[in-house]
N, C-alpha and C positions, 0 to 999 in steps of 0.2 A: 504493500500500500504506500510506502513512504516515495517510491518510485515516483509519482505521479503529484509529490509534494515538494519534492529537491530542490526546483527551483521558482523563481518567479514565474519567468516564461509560460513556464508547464503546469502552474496553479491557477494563472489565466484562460489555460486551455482549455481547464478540466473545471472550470466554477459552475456551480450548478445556478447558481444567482447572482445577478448583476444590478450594479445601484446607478441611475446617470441623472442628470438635472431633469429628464422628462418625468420622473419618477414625484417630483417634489411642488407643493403647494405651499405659500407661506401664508399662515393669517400675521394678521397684522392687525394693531389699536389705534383707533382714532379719535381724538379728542379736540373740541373747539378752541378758537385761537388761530396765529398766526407764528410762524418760524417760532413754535412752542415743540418740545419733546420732555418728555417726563417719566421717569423711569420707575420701575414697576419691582420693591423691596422683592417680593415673593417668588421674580422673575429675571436673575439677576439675566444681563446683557440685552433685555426687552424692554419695550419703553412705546409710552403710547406718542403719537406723532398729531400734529395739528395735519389740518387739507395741505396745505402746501407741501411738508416735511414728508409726507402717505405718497405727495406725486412725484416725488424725488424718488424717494424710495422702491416704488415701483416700478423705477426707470432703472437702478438699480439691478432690480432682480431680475427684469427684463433681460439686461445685457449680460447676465449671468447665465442664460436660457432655462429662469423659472419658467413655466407655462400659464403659471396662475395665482393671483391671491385671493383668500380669502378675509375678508372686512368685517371688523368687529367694534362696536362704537361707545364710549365713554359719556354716557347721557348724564348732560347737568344735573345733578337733585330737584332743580325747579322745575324740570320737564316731566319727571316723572311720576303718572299717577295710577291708581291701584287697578285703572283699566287697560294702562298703558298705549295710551291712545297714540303719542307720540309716535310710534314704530307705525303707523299710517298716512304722517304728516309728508307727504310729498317732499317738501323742504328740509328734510330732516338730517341729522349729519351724516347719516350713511348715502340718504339720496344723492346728497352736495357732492361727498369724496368720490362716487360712483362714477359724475357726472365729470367732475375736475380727473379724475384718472383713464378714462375714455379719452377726453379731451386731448392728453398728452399723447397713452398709451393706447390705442384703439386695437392693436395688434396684442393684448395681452388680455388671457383669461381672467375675468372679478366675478368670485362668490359671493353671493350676501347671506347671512344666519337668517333665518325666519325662526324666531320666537319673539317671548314678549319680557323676558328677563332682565333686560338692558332697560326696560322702561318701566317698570311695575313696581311701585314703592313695597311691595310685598316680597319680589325678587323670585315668586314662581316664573315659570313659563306661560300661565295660563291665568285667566279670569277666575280670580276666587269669591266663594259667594258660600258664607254658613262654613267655612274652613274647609270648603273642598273645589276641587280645580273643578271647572266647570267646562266637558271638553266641546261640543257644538258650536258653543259661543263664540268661545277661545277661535275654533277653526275658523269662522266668521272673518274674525279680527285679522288673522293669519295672512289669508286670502286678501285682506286689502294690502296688509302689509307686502307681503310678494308682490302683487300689483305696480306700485309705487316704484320698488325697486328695482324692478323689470322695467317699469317705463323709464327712469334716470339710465336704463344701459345696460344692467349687469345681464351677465350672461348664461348663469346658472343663479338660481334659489337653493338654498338647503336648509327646508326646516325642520330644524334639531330640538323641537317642544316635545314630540314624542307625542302628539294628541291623534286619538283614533279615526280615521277616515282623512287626514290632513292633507296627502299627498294626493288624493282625489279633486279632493274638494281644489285644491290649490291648481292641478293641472287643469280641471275645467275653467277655472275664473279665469286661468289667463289664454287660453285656446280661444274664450269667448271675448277676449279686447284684442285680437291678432298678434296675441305673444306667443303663438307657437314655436319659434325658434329658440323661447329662452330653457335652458337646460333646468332638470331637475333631479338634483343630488340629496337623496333622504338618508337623514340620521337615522336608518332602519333600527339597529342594535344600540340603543345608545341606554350605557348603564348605571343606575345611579350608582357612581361611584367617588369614594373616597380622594380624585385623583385630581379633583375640579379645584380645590382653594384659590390656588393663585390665579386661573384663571377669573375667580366673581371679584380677588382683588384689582384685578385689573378693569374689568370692566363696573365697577362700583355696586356691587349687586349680595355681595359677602353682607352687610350691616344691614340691607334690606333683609335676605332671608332670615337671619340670625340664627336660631339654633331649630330653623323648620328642615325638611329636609322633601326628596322630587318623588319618594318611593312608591307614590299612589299613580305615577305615569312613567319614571325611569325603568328600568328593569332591573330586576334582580342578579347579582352577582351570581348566583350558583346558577343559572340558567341558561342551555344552551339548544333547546331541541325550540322554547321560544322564540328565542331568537331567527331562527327557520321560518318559525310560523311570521313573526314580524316583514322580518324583508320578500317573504312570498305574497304577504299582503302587500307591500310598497308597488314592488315589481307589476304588481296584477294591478293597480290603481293607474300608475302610470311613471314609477321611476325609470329614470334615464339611468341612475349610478345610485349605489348604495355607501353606507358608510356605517363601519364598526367603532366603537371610539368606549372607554378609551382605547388605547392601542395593544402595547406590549402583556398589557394583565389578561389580555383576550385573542391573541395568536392564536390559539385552539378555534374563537369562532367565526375569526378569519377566514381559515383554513375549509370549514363548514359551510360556510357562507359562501366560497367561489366555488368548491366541488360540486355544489349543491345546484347553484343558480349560475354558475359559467358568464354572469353579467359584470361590466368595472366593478370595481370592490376597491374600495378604498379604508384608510387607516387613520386614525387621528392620535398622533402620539403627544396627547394631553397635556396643561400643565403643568401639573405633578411630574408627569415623566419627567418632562423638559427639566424641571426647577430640583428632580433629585440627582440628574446627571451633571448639570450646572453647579450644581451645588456643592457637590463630593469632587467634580474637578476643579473649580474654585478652592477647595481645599487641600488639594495635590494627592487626595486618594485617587480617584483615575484619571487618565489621560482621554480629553476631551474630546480629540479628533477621531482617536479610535473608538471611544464608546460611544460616539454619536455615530459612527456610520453602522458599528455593531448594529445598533439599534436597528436603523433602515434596513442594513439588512435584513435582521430578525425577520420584518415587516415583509421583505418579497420574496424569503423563503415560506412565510406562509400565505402567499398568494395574493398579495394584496396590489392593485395594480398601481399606487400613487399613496403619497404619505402626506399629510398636513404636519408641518413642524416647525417649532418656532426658532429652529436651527438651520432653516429651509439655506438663506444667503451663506450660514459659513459653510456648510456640505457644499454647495452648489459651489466655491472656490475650492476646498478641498479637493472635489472633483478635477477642477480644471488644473490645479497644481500639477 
């Protein structure tokens, strides 16, 4: 066996999995302001960006041959309320960054999140009513939200709320305003999991929930034959791409997920992952460059066809190094 390990050459020749910038999706924080960046304690080397700082940056990753980002928005306190109406507002700072990133980068793929977490002084996903998420309504809301966002430009939706019937409901509304070009990426398996902190620090949404928690619409950790039944629903509604998230704690329903349904399968290696690899290399227990491609690869040994990470720009020069 060691035969075909001797050298570099011939470990190239023989890799069963390969990692390239096509591979990689960056999200990215946006927050109001101008030539403003502000960095994110729980997230070391991430930092949310003002519109201008987000169209820089995307030119960036552009020239780096990321494919895509995805947009995730830092809503003032005074915008947000317990119906979250904001995430509707045509104007709003995702629509704006959408519309100013098009503007520059037209050639580059922009995901937008569809939930209501980023707007909801409550900091669920969904319309609470008597302490319980209310999913119809919620989907209502959803549906305008994608709208909006479709119409500023973007070129996929992905709503990661986890509400029942959403990827339907969501694909008709905009089939029925002639958006049927804009893509649709469902947070199919998306789990409540342990792995989110830094990301609600980042997007302001941690002191909202407070010590509530998503379990009555996330999925359960121990669950994987759900998870099946989930993205065979997305699929059959009308996903374009699916998405497992978090990532590396769920390789097994990766794995499940593309054998199963042979449709794009994508990974979302969350900010927990992000913020413990960051974290431990920051402090010289591992070595960054390797255990972050480790990582990706993990991800396309287990069949995943594209990773969201918020190490997308350093991978993608590692790469090119």
């Amino acid at each position: 066996m060691r035969r075909n390990r001797r050298a570099e050459w011939v470990r190239r020749l023989t890799s069963e999995s390969s990692l390239s910038t096509d591979d990689l999706i960056w999200p990215m924080f946006v927050q109001e302001g101008y030539s403003e960046r502000t960095g994110i304690p729980s997230m070391p080397g991430v930092e949310r960006l003002s519109i201008d700082l987000a169209v820089e940056a995307v030119g960036q990753a552009k020239a780096l041959g990321i494919p895509a980002v995805a947009v995730f928005p830092v809503t003032p306190p005074e915008l947000k309320t317990a119906d979250g109406k904001e995430a509707t507002n045509s104007d709003n700072l995702v629509c704006r960054t959408v519309l100013a990133i098009k503007k520059q980068h037209d050639d580059i793929g922009v995901i937008c999140d569809v939930a209501l977490d980023p707007y909801t002084t409550h900091g669920q996903d969904g319309i609470v009513r008597d302490g319980q998420i209310i999913n119809d309504e919620t989907v209502e809301v959803l549906c305008q939200q994608a709208f909006v966002q479709a119409r500023a430009g973007c070129d996929v939706v992905a709503p990661s709320d986890m509400m029942d019937g959403r990827v339907g409901a969501i694909r008709k509304a905009l089939d029925a305003e002639g958006l049927q070009d804009v893509s649709l990426l469902a947070y199919s398996a998306k789990y409540a999991s342990a792995f989110y902190g830094p990301f609600r620090d980042a997007v302001g949404s941690a002191q909202n929930l407070g010590t509530a928690d998503k379990r009555t619409y996330q999925m359960d950790p121990a669950n994987t034959d759900e998870a099946l039944r989930e993205v065979g629903l997305d699929i059959a509604e009308g996903a374009d791409m699916v998405m497992v998230k978090p990532g590396m704690p769920y390789l097994d329903v990766i794995r499940r997920v593309k054998e199963t349904f042979g449709v794009p399968t994508f990974a979302y290696q969350v900010s927990g992952e992000y913020a413990m690899l960051r974290g431990a290399a920051d402090r010289g227990w591992l070595d960054w460059d390797k255990a972050i491609h480790e990582s990706m690869i993990s991800f396309k040994r287990a069949g995943a066809d594209g990773v969201l990470t918020y190490g997308a720009l350093e991978i993608a020069k590692l790469l090119r190094a």
